[in-house]
N, C-alpha and C positions, 0 to 999 in steps of 0.2 A: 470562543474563537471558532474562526471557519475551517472546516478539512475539505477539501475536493478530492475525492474519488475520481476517476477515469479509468471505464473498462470500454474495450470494445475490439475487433475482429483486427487481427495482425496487416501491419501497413497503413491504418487506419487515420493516422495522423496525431496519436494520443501524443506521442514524444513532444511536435511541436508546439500541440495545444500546452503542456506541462510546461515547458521552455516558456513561451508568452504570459503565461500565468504567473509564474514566477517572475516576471518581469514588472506586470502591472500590481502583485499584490503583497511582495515581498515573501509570501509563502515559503516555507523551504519544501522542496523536493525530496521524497523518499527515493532513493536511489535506489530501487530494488535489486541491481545485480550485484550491488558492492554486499547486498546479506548471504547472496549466494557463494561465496567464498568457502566463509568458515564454515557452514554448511555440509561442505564437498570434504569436506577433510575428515568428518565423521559418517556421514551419508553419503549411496550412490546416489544420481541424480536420476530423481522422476519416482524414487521408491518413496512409501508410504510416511516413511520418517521422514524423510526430506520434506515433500510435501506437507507434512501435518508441521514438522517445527517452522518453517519457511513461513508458513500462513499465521503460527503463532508468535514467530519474532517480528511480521510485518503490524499485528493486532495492537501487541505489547507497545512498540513504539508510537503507532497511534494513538493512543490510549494514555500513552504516558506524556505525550505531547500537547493532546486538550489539556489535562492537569494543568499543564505549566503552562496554557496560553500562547503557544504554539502553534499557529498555521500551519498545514501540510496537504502536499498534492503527492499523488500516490496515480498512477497507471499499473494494468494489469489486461491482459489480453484476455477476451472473454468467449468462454465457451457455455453453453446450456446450463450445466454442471454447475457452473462455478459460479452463479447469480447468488449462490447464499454467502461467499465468502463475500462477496459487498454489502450485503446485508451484515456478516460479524462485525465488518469493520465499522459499519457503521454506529453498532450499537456499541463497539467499544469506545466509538469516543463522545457519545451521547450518555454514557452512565460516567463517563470523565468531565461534561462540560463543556461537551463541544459541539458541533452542527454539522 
């Protein structure tokens, strides 16, 4: 199964692209802010735990989504930094089965 990733610089258009996307390919959308919740209830936001579990409950659900033959498009605003976390996700859902 297909995953689409989308990173790139804030305002950038990624939201609509996901919208469209999900439109022509059935995908489902990872809603990234619905994981920030529960999150906020044991983590400040922006601390080190936050960040590291955030990155690995977004992993997890990709990962466990190739498994099960699952589509998903995922956006994330992209900074220098952060080009390896597209790189995790990718091989997590390439060691699951997915592309």
């Amino acid at each position: 199964m297909k995953h689409i990733v989308i990173y790139g610089p804030p305002a950038s258009g990624k939201y609509a692209v996901e919208l469209e996307l999900e439109k022509r390919t059935g995908f489902k959308r990872l809603k990234r802010k619905l994981t920030y919740q529960p999150l906020l209830e044991v983590f400040d936001w922006g601390s080190e735990s936050f960040k590291n579990t955030l990155y690995a409950t977004h992993t997890l659900i990709m990962a466990e989504a190739a498994k099960g033959g699952i589509g998903t498009i995922f956006s994330f605003v992209f900074t220098t930094p952060k080009s390896h976390i597209a790189e995790g996700y990718l091989e997590a859902v390439e060691k699951n089965g997915g592309e």
